[in-house]
C-alpha positions in Angstrom: 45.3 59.6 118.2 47.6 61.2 121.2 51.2 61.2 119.7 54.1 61.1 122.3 57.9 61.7 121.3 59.9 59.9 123.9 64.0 60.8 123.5 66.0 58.2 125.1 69.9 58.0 125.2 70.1 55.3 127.3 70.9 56.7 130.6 69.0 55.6 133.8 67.2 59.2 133.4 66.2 58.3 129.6 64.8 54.7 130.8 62.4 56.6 133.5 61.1 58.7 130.7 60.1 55.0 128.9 58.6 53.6 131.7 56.6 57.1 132.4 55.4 57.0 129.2 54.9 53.2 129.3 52.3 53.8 132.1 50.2 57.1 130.5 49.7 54.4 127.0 48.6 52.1 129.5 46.2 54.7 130.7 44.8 56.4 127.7 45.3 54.8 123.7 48.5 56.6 122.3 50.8 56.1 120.0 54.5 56.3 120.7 57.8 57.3 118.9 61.1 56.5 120.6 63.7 58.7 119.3 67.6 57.9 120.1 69.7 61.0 118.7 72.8 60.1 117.1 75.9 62.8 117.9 77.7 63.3 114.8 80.7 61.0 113.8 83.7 63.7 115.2 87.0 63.8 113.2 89.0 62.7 116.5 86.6 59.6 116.9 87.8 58.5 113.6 91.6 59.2 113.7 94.2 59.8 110.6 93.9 56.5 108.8 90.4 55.4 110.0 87.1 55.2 107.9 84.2 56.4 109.2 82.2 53.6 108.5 83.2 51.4 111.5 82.5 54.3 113.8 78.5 54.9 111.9 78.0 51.6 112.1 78.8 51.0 116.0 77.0 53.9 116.3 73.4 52.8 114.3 73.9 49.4 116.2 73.8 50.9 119.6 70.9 53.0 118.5 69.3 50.0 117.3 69.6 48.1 120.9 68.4 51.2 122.7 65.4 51.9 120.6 65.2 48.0 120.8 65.0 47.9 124.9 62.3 51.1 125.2 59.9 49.5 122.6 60.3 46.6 124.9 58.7 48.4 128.0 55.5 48.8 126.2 52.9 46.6 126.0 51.3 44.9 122.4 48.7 47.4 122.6 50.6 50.6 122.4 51.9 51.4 118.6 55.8 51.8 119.2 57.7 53.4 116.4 61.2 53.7 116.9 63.5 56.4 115.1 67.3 57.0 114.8 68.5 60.2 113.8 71.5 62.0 114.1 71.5 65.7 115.0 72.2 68.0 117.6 70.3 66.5 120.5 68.0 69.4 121.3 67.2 70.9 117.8 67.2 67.1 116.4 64.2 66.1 119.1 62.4 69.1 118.6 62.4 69.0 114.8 61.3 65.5 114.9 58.1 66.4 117.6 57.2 68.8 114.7 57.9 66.6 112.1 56.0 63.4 113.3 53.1 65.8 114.9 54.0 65.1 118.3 51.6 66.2 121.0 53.7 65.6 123.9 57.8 65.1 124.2 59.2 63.2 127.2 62.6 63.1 128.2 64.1 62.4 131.1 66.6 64.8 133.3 69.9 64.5 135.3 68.0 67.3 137.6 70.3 70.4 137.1 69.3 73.8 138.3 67.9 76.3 135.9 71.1 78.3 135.8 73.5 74.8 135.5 71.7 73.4 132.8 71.9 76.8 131.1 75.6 76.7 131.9 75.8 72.7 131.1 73.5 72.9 128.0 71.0 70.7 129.3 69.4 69.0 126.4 65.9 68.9 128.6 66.2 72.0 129.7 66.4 73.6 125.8 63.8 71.3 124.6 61.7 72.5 127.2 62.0 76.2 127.0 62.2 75.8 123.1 58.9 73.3 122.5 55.7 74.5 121.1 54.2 71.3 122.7 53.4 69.7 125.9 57.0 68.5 127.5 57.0 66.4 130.5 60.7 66.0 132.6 61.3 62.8 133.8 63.8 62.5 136.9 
């Protein structure tokens, strides 16, 4: 069966990437995996005399409420599994497209030129010149 990676990080660019894929597993039978990328827990975020435990944990729940939302644009037909991983954002999608046999990533963009993604590190703009599958840019 099709297999499409949708990353989502919960910005308004992120949900138009759901609701696009949303409407292609309407379309055709696919199966879906929604991937929220977790940044890693910085020293600063945790300060001198605070565990890092409170910070993961905030962390894992907001993942949890994202992934929780763009499973909820699909409908009962469409096979939604929902992964949380933390990574670099670009590396960390792409490995998982290889890793879960993706034939398609979507992810949506905040519409930066070439040059000021480049500049900016756009996350879509590296998985896209970085994928060796099908990537479709959502604005």
């Amino acid at each position: 069966m099709y297999r499409i990676l949708v990353a989502i990080d919960g910005s308004e660019h992120s949900r138009r990437a759901v609701e696009y894929a949303a409407r292609r597993a309407k379309e055709a039978p696919c199966r879906i995996d929604l991937l929220h990328v977790e940044k890693p827990v910085m020293a600063w975020e945790i300060g001198p005399v605070s565990p890092i435990e409170p910070v993961a944990a905030a962390r894992a729940a907001e993942s949890r409420e994202l992934l929780d939302a763009g499973a909820g644009r699909f409908d009962q037909a469409t096979e939604v599994e929902k992964h949380a991983v933390r990574g670099e954002p670009a590396a960390t999608i792409l490995e998982q497209a290889h890793k879960l046999g993706a034939d398609e990533i979507v992810i949506g963009s905040h519409g930066r030129r070439p040059l000021g993604a480049a500049l900016l590190g756009s996350i879509a703009y590296k998985v896209l010149h970085d994928a060796l599958v099908a990537v479709v840019v959502v604005r």
